[in-house]
N, C-alpha and C positions, 0 to 999 in steps of 0.2 A: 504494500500500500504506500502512495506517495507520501513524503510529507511536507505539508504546508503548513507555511508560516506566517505572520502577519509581522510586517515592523515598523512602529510610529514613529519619528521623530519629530521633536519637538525641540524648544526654547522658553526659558523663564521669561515670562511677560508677554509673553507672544500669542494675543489676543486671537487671532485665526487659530491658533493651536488648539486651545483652550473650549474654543467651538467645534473644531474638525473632533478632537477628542471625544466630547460628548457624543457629536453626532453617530464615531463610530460605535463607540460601545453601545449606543441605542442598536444597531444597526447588528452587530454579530451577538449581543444577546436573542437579536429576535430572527435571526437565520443560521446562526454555524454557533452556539454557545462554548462548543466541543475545541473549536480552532485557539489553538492560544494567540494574545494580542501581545508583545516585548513592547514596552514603550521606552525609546531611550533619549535621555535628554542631552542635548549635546554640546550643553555647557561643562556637563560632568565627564560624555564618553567622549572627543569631540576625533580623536584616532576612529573611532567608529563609524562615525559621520564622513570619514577623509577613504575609507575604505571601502565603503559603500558610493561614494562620488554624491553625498547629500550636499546641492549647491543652496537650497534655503528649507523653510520652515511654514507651516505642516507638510510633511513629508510621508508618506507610506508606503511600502513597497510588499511586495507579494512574491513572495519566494517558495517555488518550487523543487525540492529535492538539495536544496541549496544553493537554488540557481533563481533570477530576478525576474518574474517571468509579467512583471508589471508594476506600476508607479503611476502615484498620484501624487501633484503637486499643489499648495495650496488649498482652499476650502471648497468642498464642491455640496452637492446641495443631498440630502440624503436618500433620493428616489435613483440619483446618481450612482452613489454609493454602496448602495444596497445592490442595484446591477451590478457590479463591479464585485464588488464580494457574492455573491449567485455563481458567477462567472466563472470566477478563481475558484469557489467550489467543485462545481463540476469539471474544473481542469482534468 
């Protein structure tokens, strides 16, 4: 079975983060509860952020098997979101 990951990044203060945040966890509680979400801030990991090639904030990316199989940048709306994680599900 493959495995999928979800990884947020984020920033302290970072009003669009703070929103995308919300949004997702509304969004994988109420389709994939199962999928673990890593939220990593990248004032603390920011080597993590330099390794992944995150150039801003909110960030998410969708990683298959260990591989990046999608990204989202900035705040999208959560009819959006929700496709998007559906999606990466049935990958």
């Amino acid at each position: 079975m493959p495995q999928k990951r979800f990884f947020f990044f984020k920033k302290p203060g970072c009003m669009p983060c703070e929103v995308m945040e919300r949004e997702l966890s509304v969004v994988l509680e109420n389709t994939s509860p199962e999928l673990e979400l890593k939220i990593i801030d990248l004032s603390e990991f920011p080597e993590i952020g330099e390794r992944m090639d995150i150039q801003s904030t909110p960030a998410l990316l969708f990683l298959k098997d260990g591989k990046i199989v999608d990204v989202i940048h900035g705040v999208v709306n959560r009819e959006y979101l929700r496709k998007s994680v559906l999606e990466f599900i049935n990958l």
